[in-house]
C-alpha positions as CSV (number, residue, x, y, z in Angstrom):
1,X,181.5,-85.7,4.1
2,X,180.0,-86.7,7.6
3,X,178.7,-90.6,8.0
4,X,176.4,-90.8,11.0
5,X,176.8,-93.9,11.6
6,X,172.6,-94.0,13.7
7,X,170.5,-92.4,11.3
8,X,167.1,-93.7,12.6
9,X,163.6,-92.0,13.3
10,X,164.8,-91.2,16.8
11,X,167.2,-89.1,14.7
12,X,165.2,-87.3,12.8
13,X,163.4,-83.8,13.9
14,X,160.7,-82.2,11.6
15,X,159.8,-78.5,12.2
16,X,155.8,-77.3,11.4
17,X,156.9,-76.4,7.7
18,X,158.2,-80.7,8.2
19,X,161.8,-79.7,7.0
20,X,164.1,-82.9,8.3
21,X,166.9,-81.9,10.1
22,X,169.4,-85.0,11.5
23,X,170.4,-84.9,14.9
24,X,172.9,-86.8,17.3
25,X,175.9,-86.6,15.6
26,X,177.7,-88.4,18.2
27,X,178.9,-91.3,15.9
28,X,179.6,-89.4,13.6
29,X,182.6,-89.6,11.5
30,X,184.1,-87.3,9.2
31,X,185.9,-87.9,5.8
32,X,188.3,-85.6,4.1
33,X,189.4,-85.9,0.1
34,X,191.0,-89.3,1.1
35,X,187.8,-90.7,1.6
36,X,189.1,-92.3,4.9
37,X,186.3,-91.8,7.6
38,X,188.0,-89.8,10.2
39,X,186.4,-89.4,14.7
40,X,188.8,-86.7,15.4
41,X,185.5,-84.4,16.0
42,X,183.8,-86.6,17.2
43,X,184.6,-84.9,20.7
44,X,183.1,-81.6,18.9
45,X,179.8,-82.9,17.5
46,X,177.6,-83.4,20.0
């Protein structure tokens, strides 16, 4: 599971078939099977 932590419309890219795709994953943290949120990537999500 990744939270991003600054979903907003400045976040948000739409392609010419408008498919969403999330960007700036730089807040971003990740949660394994414990469900504890995690920023050890957050070095390698940029």
């Amino acid at each position: 599971n990744v939270f991003h932590q600054d979903l907003k419309p400045k976040n948000i890219l739409a392609n010419v078939d408008c498919k969403l795709k999330i960007c700036d994953f730089g807040l971003a943290l990740v949660s394994f099977n414990d469900g504890a949120p995690s920023s050890i990537f957050r070095s390698l999500i940029l």
